[in-house]
C-alpha positions in Angstrom: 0.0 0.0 0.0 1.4 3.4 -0.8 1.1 5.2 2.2 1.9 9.3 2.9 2.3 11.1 6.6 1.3 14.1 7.2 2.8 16.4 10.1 2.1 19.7 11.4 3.0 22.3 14.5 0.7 25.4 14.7 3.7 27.9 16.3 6.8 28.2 15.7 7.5 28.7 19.5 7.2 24.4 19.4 10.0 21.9 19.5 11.7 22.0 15.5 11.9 18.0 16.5 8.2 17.7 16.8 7.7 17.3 13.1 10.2 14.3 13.2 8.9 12.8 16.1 5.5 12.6 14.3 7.3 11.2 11.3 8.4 8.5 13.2 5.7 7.5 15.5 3.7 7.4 11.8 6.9 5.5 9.4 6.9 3.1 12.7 2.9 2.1 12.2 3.6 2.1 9.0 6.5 -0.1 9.2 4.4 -2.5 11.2 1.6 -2.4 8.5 4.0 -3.4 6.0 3.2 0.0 3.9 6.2 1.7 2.1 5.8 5.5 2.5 6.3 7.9 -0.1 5.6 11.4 0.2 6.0 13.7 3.7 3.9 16.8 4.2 4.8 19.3 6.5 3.0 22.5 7.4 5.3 24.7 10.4 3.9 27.4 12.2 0.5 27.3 10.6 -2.9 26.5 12.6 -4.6 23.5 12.6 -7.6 25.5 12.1 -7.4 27.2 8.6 -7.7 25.2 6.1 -4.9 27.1 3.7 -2.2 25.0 4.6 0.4 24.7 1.8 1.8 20.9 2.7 -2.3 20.0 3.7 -3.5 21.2 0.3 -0.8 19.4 -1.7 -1.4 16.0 0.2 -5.4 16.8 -0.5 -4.6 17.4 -4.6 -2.5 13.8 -4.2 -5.5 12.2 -2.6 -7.8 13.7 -5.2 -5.3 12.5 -8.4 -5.1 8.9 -6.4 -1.2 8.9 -5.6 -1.5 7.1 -2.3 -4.1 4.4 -0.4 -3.3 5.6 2.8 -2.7 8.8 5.1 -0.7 8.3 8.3 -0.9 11.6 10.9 0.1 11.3 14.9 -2.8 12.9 15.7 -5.7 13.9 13.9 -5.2 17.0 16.0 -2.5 17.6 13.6 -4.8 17.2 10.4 -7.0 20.0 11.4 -8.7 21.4 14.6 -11.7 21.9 12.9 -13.9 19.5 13.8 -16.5 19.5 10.5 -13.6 20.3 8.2 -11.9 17.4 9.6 -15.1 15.2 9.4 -15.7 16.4 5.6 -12.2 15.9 4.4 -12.1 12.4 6.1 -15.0 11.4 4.7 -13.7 12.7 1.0 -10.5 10.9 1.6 -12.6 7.9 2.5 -14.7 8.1 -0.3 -11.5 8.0 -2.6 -10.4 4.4 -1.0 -8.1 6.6 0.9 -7.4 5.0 4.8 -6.5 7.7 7.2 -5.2 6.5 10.5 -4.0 8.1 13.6 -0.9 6.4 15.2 -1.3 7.4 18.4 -4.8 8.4 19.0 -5.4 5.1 17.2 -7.8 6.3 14.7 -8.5 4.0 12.0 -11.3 5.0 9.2 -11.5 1.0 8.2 -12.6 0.4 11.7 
């Protein structure tokens, strides 16, 4: 399954390691799931509530043009703190085969 991860911290007051750390907890699940991960998107210092993320609306066009099966984030705090823009895009990713799965809040869409 081609797989993609998705990080994000909203200030740039947060630890520069955070994005990594995400990274990892995400390439680990992914790791486990036997998935080889392609892309990384990474939006710094940017909200989780607006919706103009650069990296967020890049990984959005790949879902859209089918260019991975599945979406690994840490959190879906970190794919947006909006909860009905959240819901939608989930559901749109879902509706495009796309499985979105948060390592360590242990959000699964197949489930």
């Amino acid at each position: 399954m081609r797989a993609v991860i998705y990080t994000r911290v909203s200030t740039q007051g947060q630890r520069e390691t955070s994005h990594d750390d995400q990274a990892r907890n995400c390439e680990q699940r992914a790791a486990r799931e036997g998935w080889a991960v392609g892309q990384r998107y990474t939006d710094h210092g940017i909200s989780g509530s607006k919706r103009d993320r650069p990296a967020y609306q890049r990984m959005l066009a790949d879902a859209a043009a089918g260019k991975f099966e599945a979406l690994l984030v840490d959190d879906l705090s970190r794919f947006s703190r909006d909860s009905v823009e959240q819901e939608t895009e989930i559901r749109r990713l879902e509706r495009r085969k796309v499985r979105v799965v948060g390592v360590s809040d242990g959000y699964d869409s197949t489930s």
